[in-house]
N, C-alpha and C positions, 0 to 999 in steps of 0.2 A: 753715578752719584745718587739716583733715585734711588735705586736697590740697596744703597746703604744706609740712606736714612728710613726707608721702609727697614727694615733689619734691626736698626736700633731701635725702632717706634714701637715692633712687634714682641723684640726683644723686652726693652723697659715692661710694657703694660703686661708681660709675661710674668715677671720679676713681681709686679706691684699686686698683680691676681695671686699669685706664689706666698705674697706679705700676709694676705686678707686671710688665707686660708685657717689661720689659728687663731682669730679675734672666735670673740664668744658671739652667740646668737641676738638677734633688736631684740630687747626688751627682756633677756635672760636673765631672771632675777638671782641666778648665784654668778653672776658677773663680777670682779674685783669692783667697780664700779658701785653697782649696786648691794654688793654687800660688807664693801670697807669705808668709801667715804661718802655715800648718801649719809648713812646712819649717823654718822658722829657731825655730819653738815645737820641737820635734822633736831638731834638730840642737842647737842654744845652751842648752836650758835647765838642764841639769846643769853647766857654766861662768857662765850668770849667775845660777845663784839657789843652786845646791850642793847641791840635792834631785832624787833617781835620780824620785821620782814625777813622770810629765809633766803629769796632772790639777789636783795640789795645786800645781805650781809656775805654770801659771795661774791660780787663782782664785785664788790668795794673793797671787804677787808682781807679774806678769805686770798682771793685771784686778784688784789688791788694792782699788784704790776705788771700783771699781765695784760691786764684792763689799761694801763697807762700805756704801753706796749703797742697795744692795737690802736688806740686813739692817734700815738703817735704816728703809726704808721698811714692811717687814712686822712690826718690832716696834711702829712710830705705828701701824700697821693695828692691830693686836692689842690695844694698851694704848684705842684709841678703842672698841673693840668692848666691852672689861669695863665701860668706864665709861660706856657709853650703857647695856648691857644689866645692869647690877646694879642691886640691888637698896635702896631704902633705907628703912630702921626710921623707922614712923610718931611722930613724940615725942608723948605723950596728956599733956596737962595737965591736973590737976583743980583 
């Protein structure tokens, strides 16, 4: 049963080096990335969102649900973590 899950584990991370091979190079600036939607984040974002900051007019308006998204999913992390890890008052009955 080891040799299998070693097999699958070699297998998958084979698959996933396999995935990487055709992403573009860190910081290749004719990247899709850096040459479709930096420019127009950059250029537009003060006429479509009305805020001088380019940071906050992504993750707010830009990425807003995806931003609500993540929130959502680290506060269920959070709220599972208190209520597996508290604690609870034994009741003694006599």
């Amino acid at each position: 049963m080891k040799v299998l899950g070693f097999i699958v584990t070699v297998l998958t991370g084979a698959l996933l080096i396999y995935g990487t091979l055709d992403m573009p190079n860190y910081g290749d600036p004719d990247s899709p990335a850096s040459s479709h939607v930096s420019p127009r984040y950059i250029t537009d974002t003060e006429i479509d969102t009305a805020t001088p900051n380019i940071v906050t007019s992504v993750l707010a308006d830009y990425r807003g649900y995806d931003t609500l998204g993540e929130t959502t999913v680290i506060f269920t992390a959070g709220m599972s973590c208190i209520l597996i890890l508290r604690r609870r008052k034994k009741s003694y009955k006599v």
